[in-house]
C-alpha positions in Angstrom: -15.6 -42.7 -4.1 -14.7 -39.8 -1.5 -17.1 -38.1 0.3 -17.4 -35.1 2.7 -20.5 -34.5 5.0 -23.0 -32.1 4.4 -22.5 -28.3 6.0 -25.7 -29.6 8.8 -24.3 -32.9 9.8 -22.6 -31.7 13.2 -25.6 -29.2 14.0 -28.3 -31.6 12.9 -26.6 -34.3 14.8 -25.6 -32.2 18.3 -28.4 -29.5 18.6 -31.0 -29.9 16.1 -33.3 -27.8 18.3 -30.2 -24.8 17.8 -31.5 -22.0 15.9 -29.3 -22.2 12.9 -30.4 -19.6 10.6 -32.1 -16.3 12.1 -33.3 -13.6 10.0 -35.3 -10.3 11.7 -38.0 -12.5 14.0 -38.0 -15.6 12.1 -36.1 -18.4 12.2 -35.2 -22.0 11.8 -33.5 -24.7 14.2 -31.0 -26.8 12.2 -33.6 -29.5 12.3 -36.0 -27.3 10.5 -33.8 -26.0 7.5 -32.2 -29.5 7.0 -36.1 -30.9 6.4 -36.9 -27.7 4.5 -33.1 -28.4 2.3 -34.6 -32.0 1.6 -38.0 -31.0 0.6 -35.6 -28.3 -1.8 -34.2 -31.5 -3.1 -36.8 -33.3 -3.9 -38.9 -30.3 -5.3 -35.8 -29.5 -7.7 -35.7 -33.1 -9.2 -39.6 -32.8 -9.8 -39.0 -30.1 -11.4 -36.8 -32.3 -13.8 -33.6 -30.9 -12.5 -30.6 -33.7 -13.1 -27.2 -33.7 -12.0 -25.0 -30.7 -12.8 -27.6 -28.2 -13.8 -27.3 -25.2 -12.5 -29.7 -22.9 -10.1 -29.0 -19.7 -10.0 -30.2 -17.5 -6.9 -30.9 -13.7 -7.4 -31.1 -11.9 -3.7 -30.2 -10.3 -0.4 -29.1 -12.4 2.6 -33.1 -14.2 3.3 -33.2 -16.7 5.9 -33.5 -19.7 3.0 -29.6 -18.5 1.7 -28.5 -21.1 3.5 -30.9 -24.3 3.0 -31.0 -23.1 -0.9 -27.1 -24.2 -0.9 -27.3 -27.8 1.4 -30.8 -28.5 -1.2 -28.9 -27.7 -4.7 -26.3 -30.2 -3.2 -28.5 -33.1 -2.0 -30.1 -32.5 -5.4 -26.7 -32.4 -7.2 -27.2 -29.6 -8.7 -24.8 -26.4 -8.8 -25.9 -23.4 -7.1 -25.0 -20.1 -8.8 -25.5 -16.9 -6.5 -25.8 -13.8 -9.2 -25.1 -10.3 -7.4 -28.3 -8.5 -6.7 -26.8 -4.9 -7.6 -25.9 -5.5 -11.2 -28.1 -4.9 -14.3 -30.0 -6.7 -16.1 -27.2 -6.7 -19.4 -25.2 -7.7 -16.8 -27.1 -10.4 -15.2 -27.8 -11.7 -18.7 -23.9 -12.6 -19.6 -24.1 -14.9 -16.4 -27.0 -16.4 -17.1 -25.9 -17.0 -20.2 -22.9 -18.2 -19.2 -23.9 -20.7 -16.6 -26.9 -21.5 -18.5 -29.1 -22.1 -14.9 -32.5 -24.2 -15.6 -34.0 -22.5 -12.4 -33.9 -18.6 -11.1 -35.3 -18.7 -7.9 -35.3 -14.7 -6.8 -35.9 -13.1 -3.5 -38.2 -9.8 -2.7 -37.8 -6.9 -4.7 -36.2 -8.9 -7.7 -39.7 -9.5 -9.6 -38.9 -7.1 -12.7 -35.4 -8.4 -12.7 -36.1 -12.2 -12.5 -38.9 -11.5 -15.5 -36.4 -9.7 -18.1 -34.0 -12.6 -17.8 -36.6 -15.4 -19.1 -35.8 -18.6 -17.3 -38.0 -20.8 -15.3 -38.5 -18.9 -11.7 -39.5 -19.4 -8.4 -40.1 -16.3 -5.7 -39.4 -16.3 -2.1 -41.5 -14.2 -0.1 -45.8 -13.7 -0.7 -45.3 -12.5 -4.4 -42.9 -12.3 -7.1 -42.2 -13.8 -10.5 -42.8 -17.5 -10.9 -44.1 -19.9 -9.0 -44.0 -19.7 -5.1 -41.3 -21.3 -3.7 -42.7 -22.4 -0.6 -46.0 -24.2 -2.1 -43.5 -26.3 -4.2 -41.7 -26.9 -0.7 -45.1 -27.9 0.1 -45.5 -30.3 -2.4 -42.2 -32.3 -2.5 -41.2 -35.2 -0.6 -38.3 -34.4 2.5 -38.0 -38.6 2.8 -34.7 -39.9 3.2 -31.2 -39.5 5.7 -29.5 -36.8 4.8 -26.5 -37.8 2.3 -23.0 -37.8 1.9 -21.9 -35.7 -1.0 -19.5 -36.9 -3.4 -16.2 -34.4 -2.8 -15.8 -34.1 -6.8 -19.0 -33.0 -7.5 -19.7 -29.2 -8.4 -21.7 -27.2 -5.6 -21.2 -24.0 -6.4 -20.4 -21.1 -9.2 -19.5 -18.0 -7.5 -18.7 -15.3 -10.1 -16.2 -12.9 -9.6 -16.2 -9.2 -9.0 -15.1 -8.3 -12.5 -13.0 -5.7 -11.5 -10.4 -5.9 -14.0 -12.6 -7.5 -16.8 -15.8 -9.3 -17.5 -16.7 -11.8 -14.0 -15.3 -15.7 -14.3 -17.3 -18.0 -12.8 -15.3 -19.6 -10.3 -16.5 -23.2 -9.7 -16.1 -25.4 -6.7 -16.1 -28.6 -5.7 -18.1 -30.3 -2.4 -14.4 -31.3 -1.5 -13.5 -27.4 -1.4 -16.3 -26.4 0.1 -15.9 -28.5 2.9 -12.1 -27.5 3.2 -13.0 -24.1 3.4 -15.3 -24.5 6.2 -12.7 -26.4 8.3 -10.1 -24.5 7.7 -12.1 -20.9 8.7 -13.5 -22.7 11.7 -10.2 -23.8 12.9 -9.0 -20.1 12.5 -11.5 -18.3 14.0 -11.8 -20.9 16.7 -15.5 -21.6 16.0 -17.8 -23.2 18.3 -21.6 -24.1 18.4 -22.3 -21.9 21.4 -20.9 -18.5 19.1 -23.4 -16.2 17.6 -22.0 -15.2 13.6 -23.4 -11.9 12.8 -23.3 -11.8 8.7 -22.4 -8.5 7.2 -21.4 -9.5 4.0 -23.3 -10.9 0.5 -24.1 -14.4 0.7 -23.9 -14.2 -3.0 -19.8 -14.2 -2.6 -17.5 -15.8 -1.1 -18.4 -13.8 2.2 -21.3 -17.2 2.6 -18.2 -19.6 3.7 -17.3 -17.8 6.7 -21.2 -17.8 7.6 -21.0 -21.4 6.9 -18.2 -22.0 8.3 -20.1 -21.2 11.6 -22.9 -23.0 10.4 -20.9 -26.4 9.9 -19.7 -26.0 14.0 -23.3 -26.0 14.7 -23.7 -22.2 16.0 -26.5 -20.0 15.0 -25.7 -17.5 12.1 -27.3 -14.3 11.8 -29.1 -12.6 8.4 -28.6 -8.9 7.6 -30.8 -8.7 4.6 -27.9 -6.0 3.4 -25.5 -4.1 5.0 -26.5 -1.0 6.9 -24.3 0.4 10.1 -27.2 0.5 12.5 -28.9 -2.4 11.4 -25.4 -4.3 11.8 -25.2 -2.9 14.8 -28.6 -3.6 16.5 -28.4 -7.1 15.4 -25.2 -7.7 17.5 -26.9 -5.7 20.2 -30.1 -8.1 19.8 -28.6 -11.7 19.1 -26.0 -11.3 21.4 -23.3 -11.5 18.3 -19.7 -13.2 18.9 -18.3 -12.9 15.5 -18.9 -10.5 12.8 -17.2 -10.0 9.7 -16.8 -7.0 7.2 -14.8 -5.5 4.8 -12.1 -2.2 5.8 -15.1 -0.1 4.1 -17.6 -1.4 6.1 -15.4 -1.2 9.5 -15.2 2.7 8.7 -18.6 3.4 8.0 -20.1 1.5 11.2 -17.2 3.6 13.4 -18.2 6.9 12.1 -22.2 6.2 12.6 -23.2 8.0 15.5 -25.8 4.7 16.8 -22.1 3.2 17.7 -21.8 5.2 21.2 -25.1 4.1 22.0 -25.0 0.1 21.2 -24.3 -2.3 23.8 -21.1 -4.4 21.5 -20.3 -6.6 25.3 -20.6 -9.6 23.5 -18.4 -8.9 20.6 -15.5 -11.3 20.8 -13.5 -10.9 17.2 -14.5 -9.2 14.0 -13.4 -10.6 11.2 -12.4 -8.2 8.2 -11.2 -9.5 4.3 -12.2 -8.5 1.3 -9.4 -5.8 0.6 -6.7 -4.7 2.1 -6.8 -2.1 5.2 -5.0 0.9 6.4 -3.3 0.7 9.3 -4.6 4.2 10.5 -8.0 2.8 10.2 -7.3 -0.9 11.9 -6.2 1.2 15.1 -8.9 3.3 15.7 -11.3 0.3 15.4 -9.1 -2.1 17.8 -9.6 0.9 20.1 -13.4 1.3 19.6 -14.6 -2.0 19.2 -12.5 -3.4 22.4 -12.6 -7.1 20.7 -10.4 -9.2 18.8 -9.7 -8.6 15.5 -8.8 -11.4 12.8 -8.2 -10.8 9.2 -8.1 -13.4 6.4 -6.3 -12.8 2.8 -7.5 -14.7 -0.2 -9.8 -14.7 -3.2 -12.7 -16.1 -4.2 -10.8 -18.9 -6.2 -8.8 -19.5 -3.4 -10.8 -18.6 0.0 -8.5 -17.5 2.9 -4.8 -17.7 1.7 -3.7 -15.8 5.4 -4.7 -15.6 8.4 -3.6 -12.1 10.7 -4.2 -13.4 14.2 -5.7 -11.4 16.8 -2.7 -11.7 19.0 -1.0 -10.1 16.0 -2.7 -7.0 15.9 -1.9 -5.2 18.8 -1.0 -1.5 17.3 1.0 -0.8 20.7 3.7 -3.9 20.0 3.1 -5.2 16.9 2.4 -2.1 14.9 5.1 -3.3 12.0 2.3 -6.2 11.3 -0.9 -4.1 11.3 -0.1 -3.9 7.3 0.2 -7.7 7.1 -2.3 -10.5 5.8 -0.8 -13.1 7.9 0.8 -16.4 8.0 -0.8 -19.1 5.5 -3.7 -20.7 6.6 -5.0 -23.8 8.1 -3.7 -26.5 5.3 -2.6 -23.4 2.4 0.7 -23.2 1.0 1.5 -19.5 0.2 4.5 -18.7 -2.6 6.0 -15.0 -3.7 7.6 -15.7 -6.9 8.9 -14.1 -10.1 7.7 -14.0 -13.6 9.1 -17.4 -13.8 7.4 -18.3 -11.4 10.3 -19.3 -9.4 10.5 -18.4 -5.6 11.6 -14.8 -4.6 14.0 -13.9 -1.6 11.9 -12.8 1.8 11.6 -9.1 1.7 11.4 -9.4 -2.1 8.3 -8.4 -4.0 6.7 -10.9 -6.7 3.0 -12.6 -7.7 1.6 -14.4 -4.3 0.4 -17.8 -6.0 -2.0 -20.3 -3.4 -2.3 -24.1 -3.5 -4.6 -26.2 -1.0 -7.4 -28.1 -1.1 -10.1 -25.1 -0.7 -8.5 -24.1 -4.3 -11.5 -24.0 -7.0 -11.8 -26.4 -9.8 -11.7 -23.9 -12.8 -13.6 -21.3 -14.2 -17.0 -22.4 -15.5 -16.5 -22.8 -19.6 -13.6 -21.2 -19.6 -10.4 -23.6 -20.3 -7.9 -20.8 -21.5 -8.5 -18.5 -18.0 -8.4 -21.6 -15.7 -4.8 -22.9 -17.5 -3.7 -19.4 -17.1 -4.3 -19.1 -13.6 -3.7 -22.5 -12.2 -0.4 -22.6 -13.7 1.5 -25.5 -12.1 -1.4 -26.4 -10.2 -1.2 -22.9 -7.9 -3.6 -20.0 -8.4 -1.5 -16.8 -9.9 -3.6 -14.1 -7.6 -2.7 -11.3 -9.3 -1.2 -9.5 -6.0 2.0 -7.9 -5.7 3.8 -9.0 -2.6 6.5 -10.2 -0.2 6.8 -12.7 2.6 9.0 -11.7 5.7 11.5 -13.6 7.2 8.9 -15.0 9.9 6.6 -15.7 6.8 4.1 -12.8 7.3 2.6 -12.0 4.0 2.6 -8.6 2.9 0.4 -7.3 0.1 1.5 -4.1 -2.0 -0.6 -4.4 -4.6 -2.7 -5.5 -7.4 -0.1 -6.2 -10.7 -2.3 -3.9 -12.9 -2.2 -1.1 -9.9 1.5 -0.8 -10.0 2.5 2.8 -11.6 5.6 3.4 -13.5 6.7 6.7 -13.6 9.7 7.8 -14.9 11.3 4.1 -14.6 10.2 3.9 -11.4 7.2 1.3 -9.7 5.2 3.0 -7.3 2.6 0.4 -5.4 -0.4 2.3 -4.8 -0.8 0.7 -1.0 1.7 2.1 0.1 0.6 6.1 -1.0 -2.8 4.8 0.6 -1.7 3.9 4.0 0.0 7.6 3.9 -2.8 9.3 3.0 -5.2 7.6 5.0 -2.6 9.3 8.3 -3.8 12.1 7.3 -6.7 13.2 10.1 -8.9 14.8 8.2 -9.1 12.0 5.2 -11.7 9.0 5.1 -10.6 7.2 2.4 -7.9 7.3 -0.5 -7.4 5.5 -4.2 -4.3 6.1 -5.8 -3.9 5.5 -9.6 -1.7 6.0 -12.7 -2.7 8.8 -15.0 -0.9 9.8 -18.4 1.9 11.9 -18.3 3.2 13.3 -21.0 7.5 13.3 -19.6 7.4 10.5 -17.4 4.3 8.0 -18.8 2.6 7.7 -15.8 2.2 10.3 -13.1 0.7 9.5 -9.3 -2.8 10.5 -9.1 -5.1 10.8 -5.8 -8.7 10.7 -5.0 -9.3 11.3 -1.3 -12.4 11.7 0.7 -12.3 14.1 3.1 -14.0 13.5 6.5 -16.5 15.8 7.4 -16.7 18.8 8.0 -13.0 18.9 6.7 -11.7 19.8 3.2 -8.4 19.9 2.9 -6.4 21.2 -0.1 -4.8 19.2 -2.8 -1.4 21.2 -1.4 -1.8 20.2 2.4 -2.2 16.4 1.3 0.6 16.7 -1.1 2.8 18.8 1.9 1.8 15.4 4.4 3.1 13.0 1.9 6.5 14.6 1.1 6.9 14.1 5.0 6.1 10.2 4.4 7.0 9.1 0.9 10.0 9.4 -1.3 9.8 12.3 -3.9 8.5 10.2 -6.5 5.9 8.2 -4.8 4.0 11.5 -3.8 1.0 12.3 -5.2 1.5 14.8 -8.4 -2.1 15.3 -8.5 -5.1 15.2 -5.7 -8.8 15.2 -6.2 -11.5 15.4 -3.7 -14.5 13.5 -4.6 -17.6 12.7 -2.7 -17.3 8.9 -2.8 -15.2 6.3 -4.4 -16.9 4.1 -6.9 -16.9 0.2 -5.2 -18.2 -3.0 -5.9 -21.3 -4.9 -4.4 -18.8 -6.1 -1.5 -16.9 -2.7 -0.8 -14.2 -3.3 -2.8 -12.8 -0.2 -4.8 -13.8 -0.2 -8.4 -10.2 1.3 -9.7 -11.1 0.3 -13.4 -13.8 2.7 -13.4 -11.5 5.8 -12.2 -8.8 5.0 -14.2 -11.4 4.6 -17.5 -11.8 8.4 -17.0 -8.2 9.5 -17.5 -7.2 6.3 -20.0 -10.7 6.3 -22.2 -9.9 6.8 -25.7 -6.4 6.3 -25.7 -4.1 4.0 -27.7 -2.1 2.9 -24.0 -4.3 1.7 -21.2 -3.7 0.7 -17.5 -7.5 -0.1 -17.2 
């Protein structure tokens, strides 16, 4: 039987005194939330939980995130996050889709936790259900702590849904562990950093937290994302690593606290999530003063790429500020046509993955998992090239190409031109109907206050950028762009305005 160690082995093993979660002014040492993930263990097979079921976990990034994972394993059971911004409806299709035999919810999630109907236990003084610590209390933390078997199921992690209902994407201990490794070797991890966690742990944003974890350093709870409380915290803990999304990265640069907050100890921020403009990746290598590292992947496949900091230097490397990266740490990376058979470099095609962080399939869903593990490597859905020094470019999403008038225009790329613009924040560019050439280029901008730009002067500045039929035809301002619980733009939603109703949809 193969086994992997549990994500507290080293820690527990080199500095169980460490603080390894920290959380506002509480915290635990790494000796303290491996006892309090055994007493979880034990607590979840009294309450007649076997191997396989499923716990699902409904809240923001509390200091237990992290022991409620290592329990559900040492229990064998399957911890399934659920995303603490959607509705109930929506709540309800993943409930009853991984059919969990515990909730356990966070503060602030009583009313919620209540309308979906399952067993429940609360975190924090009061809440729905039982509390969790007095069943903590009550259970036994006896025993070493074990080896997990690399098959097993540890985790359902549903995704964003973006382009369609959310999959649950299920992985193994085995890729868990992989992932950990392989972030760690990347980011050059160590027990004496200081990981400042932006990001949901309730995606795939928790492994890079973990990943820190696993090295034995001390990782550091932002309940959820807010500039100055990001910001403070890396002030306070002394943060070495931090990781965001491009979104994120823009809004803590444009919050005034920024000129005020002591960042010294800042070493690398780490950014994922979606892609980033290169406008915007050189103003915050000039702000921040730090390293910056950026990691391409997807929840069913964790980082694909890796952009090294010594790669982003806008001064002498400026041609690779657009890039993902090289593959990661023990990833194979593939561009390849619709037959799936390797593209020339420089040539775009479907990026496909294959490594051992890949996940296992989605949860009760055999037709979407042969689809997109076709010959074993995850079809990603991206539309991009590989260099000739095996740099990965993305372009964009297959279902965010347009096609107008015979021609393929990639979205990125009118992005990345709008966002030069000085007096534009952010930018989504989609296909809207067109009555002589199908699909016509459409833009959404947000302007940067107190700016407002015309629809003519953004046009004007993309003619000087683009070819004639990758400019915009149209531009909107808007106030904000819609975007998912982990900053990610929701372009189903905008296109839905222009598509709704009709016979021919790009949504």
């Amino acid at each position: 039987m193969l086994t992997v160690p549990d994500l507290l082995a080293l820690g527990l093993t080199r500095a169980p005194e460490r603080p390894c979660v920290v959380a506002g002014d509480r915290a635990h040492s790494f000796r303290e939330t491996s006892e309090r993930a055994s007493r979880l263990a034990g607590a979840l097979r009294d309450q007649g939980l076997r191997h396989g079921d499923r716990v699902a976990v409904l809240a923001q990034n509390e200091l237990e995130y992290t022991e409620l994972q290592i329990g559900a394993c040492r229990a064998g059971a399957i911890l399934a996050p659920l995303n603490w911004r959607l509705t109930v409806p929506e709540l309800r299709f993943m409930v009853e889709s991984s059919a969990p035999s515990l909730l356990i919810h966070g503060p602030g999630y009583e009313e919620t936790a209540a309308a979906l109907g399952l067993p429940t236990w609360h975190l924090g003084e009061s809440g729905h259900g039982d509390p969790y610590e007095e069943r903590l209390a009550a259970a036994d933390p006896s025993g070493e702590v074990p080896m997990l078997r690399a098959e097993d199921a540890a985790q359902i992690i549903y995704t964003s849904g973006t382009t369609g209902r959310p999959k649950g994407a299920v992985l193994s201990n085995h890729a868990l562990w992989s992932r950990w490794n392989t972030l760690a070797l990347e980011f050059r991890a160590c027990a004496e950093h200081v990981y400042v966690g932006g990001l949901p742990m309730f995606h795939m944003a928790a492994h890079p937290a973990w990943a820190f974890t696993y090295v034995g350093a001390t990782t550091v709870m932002i309940r959820a994302f807010e500039p100055q409380e990001v910001l403070h915290a890396v002030e306070r803990f002394r943060g070495t690593h931090l990781m965001l999304v491009p979104t994120m990265i823009a809004m803590l640069l444009e919050h005034p606290a920024i000129d005020e907050a002591d960042l010294s100890s800042l070493e690398m921020v780490l950014y994922g999530g979606s892609t980033i403009a290169p406008a915007l990746l050189r103003r915050a290598v000039e702000r921040l003063g730090c390293g910056f590292g950026q990691t391409y992947g997807m929840t069913e496949t964790s980082a694909a790429t890796y952009l090294t900091p010594a790669d982003q230097d806008p001064e002498r490397k400026s041609q690779l500020l657009s890039s993902g990266g090289r593959p990661a740490v023990s990833q194979q990376v593939r561009v390849v046509d619709e037959h799936d058979r390797d593209v020339a470099p420089g040539a775009l095609g479907e990026v496909v993955v294959r490594g051992p962080q890949l996940f296992d399939g989605y949860w009760g869903d055999p037709e979407a998992t042969a689809q997109a593990l076709r010959g074993g490597w995850m079809h990603t859905g991206d539309v991009g090239y590989l260099s000739e020094d095996g740099y990965l470019y993305i372009v964009d999403r297959l279902k965010d190409a347009i096609v107008t008038g015979g021609e393929n225009v990639y979205s990125r790329e009118v992005e990345d031109a709008l966002l030069e613009h000085p007096d534009l924040l952010e930018a989504a560019v989609i296909a809207v109907p067109h009555e002589r050439w199908g699909e016509a280029v459409h833009a959404l901008v947000v302007a940067r206050p107190p700016a407002r730009p015309t629809a003519e002067e953004v046009i004007a500045h993309c003619r000087e950028r683009l070819a004639g039929y990758k400019v915009p035809k149209s531009v909107e301002l808007v106030p904000a762009l819609p975007r998912n619980a982990l900053g990610k733009l929701d372009k189903k939603e905008l296109r839905a305005r222009y598509w709704s109703g009709r016979e021919r949809s790009v949504a």
